[in-house]
C-alpha positions as CSV (number, residue, x, y, z in Angstrom):
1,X,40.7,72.4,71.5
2,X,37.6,70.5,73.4
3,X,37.7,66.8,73.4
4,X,34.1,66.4,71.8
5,X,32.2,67.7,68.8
6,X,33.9,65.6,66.5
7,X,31.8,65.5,64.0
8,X,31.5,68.7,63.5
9,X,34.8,69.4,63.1
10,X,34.9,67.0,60.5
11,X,31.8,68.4,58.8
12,X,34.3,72.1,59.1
13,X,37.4,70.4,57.8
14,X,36.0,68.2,55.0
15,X,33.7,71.1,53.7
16,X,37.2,73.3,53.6
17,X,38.8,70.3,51.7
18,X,36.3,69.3,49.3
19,X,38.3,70.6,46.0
20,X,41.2,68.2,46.8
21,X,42.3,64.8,46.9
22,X,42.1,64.7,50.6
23,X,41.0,61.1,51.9
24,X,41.1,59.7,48.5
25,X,43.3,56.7,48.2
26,X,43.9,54.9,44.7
27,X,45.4,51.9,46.4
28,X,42.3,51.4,48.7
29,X,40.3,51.9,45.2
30,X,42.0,49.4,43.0
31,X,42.3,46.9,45.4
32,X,38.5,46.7,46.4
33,X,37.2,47.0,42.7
34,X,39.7,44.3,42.3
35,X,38.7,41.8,44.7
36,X,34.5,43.0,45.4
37,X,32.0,40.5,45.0
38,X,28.9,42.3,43.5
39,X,26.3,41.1,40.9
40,X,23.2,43.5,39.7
41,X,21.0,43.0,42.7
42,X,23.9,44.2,45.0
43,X,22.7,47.2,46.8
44,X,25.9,49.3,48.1
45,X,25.8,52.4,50.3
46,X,29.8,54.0,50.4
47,X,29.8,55.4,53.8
48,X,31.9,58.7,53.9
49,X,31.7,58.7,50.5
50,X,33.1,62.3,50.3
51,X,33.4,63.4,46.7
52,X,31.6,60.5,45.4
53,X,34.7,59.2,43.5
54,X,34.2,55.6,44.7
55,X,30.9,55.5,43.6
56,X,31.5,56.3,40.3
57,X,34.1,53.9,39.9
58,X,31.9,50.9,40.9
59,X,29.1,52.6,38.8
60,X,31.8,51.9,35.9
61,X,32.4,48.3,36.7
62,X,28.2,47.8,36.7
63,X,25.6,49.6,35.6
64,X,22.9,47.8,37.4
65,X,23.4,48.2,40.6
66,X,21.4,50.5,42.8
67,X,23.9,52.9,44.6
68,X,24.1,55.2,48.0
69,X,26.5,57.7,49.3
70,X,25.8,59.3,52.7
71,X,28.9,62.0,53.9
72,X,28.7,65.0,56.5
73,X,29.9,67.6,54.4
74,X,27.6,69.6,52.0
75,X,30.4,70.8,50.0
76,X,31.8,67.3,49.3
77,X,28.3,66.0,48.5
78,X,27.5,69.2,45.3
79,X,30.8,67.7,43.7
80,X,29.1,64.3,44.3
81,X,25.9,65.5,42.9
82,X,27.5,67.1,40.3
83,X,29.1,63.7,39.0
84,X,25.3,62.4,37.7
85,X,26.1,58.7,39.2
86,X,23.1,57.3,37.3
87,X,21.1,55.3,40.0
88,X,23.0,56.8,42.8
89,X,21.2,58.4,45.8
90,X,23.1,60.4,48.1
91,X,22.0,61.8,51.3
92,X,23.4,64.4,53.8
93,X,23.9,62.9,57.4
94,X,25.8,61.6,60.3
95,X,27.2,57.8,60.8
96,X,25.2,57.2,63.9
97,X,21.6,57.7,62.1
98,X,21.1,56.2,58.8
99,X,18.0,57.3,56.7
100,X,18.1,53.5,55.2
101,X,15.4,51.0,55.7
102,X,16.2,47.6,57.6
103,X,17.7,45.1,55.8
104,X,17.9,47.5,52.6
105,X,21.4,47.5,51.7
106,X,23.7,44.1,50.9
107,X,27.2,45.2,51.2
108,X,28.6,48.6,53.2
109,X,31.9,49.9,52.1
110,X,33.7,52.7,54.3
111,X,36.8,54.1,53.1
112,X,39.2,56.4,55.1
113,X,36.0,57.3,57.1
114,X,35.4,55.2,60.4
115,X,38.6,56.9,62.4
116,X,36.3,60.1,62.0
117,X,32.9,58.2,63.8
118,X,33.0,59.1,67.0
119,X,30.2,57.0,68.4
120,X,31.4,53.9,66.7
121,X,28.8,51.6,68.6
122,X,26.3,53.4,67.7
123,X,27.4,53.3,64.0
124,X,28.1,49.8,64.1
125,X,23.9,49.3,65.1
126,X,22.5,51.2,62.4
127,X,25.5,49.0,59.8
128,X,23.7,46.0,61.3
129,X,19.7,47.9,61.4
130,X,20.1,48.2,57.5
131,X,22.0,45.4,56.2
132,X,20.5,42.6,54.4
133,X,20.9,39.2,56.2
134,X,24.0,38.0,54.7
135,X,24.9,42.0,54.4
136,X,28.7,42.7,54.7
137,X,30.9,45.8,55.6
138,X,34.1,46.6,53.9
139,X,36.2,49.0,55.9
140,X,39.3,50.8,54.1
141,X,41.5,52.8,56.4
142,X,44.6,53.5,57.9
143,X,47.3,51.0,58.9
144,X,50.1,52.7,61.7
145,X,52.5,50.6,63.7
146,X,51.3,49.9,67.6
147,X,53.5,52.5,69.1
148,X,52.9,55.4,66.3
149,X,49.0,54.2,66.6
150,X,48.9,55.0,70.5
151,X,51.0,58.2,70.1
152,X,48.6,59.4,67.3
153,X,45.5,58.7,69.6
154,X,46.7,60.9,72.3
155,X,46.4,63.4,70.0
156,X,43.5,62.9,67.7
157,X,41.2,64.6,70.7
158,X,43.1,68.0,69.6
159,X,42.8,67.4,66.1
160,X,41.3,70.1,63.9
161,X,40.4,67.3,61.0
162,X,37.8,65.6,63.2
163,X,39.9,62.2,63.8
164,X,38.4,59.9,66.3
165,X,40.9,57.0,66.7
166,X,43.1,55.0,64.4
167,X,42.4,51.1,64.9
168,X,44.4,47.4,65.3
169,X,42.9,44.5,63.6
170,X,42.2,43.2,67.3
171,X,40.4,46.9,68.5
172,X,38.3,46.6,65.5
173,X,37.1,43.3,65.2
174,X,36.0,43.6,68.9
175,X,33.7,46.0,68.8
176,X,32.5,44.7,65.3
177,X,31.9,41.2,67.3
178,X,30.2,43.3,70.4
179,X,27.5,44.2,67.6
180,X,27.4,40.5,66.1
181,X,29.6,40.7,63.0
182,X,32.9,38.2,63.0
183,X,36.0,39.0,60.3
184,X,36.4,37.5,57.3
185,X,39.4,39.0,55.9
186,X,42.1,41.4,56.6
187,X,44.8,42.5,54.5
188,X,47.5,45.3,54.9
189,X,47.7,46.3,51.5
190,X,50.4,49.0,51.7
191,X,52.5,49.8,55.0
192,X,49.7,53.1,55.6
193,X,46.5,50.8,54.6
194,X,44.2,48.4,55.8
195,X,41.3,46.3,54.4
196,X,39.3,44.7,56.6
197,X,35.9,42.4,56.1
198,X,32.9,41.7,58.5
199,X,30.0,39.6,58.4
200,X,26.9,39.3,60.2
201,X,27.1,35.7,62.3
């Protein structure tokens, strides 16, 4: 297995798993509705939004808002079309170009999605291109003790699934500060889950 072309593994893998539950978490779910700071002008864009089942769960808490989904996999994005999100866009595409206008969208959430992003700097510039100026970024992923984390990212390169890397708080919130965001919270919320909260400064 080569080291590179992980996102088109991903787009292979995701595409194969689009009629399951694969990436979906209910804990990672519950415990943004929970705790997510919206009103009716919130604009939201769920990056990775696979299925679309996020979407439509924050579509249920407010019917205002103007919604966005954006995933790699065709397949996963016809069972998101298929849902009818009333004022919910979604678009076919790639982390590291984002078809959104500058400062168009006020809050970013990713979900089980940024270990797949290969080119995470590159990501993290079009997050920042599109956001609004007090825009924020919600990520949702997967929490792994130091020494399982390491072993894991020796051997994500050989991964069939696509995985990039698996991140610390520390890891993350530096390359989010290289790109000019700081942290404003992070909470383990189960021992195999992460949230995590940035800000542009």
């Amino acid at each position: 297995m080569k080291k590179n072309n992980y996102s088109e593994r991903s787009k292979i893998f995701f595409d194969r798993a689009a009629n399951t539950n694969y990436g979906n978490s209910e804990k990672l779910d519950k415990y943004i509705l929970k705790n997510i700071d919206i009103d009716d002008k919130t604009t939201i864009l769920d990056l990775g939004c696979g299925d679309g089942r996020f979407l439509q769960k924050l579509r249920a808490l407010n019917s205002n808002n103007i919604l966005y989904g954006l995933d790699i996999s065709e397949k996963m994005l016809e069972i998101a079309d298929s849902k009818k999100i009333q004022r919910c866009e979604f678009s076919l595409g790639d982390s590291s170009y984002l078809p959104y206008k500058d400062g168009s969208i006020d809050l970013i959430v990713c979900l089980n999605s940024f270990h797949h992003y290969s080119t995470p700097e590159l990501t993290l510039k079009e997050i920042k291109r599109i956001l609004s100026s007090d825009g924020r970024v919600i990520i949702g992923d997967i929490f792994t003790l130091p020494i399982i984390r390491q072993i894991i990212n020796l051997y994500l390169p050989y991964s069939k699934s696509g995985d990039y890397k698996m991140y610390s708080k520390r890891s993350l919130d530096k390359i989010f500060s290289t790109e000019g965001f700081e942290n404003k919270m992070f909470s383990i919320i189960s021992p195999w889950l992460f949230v995590s909260e940035y800000k542009k400064k």
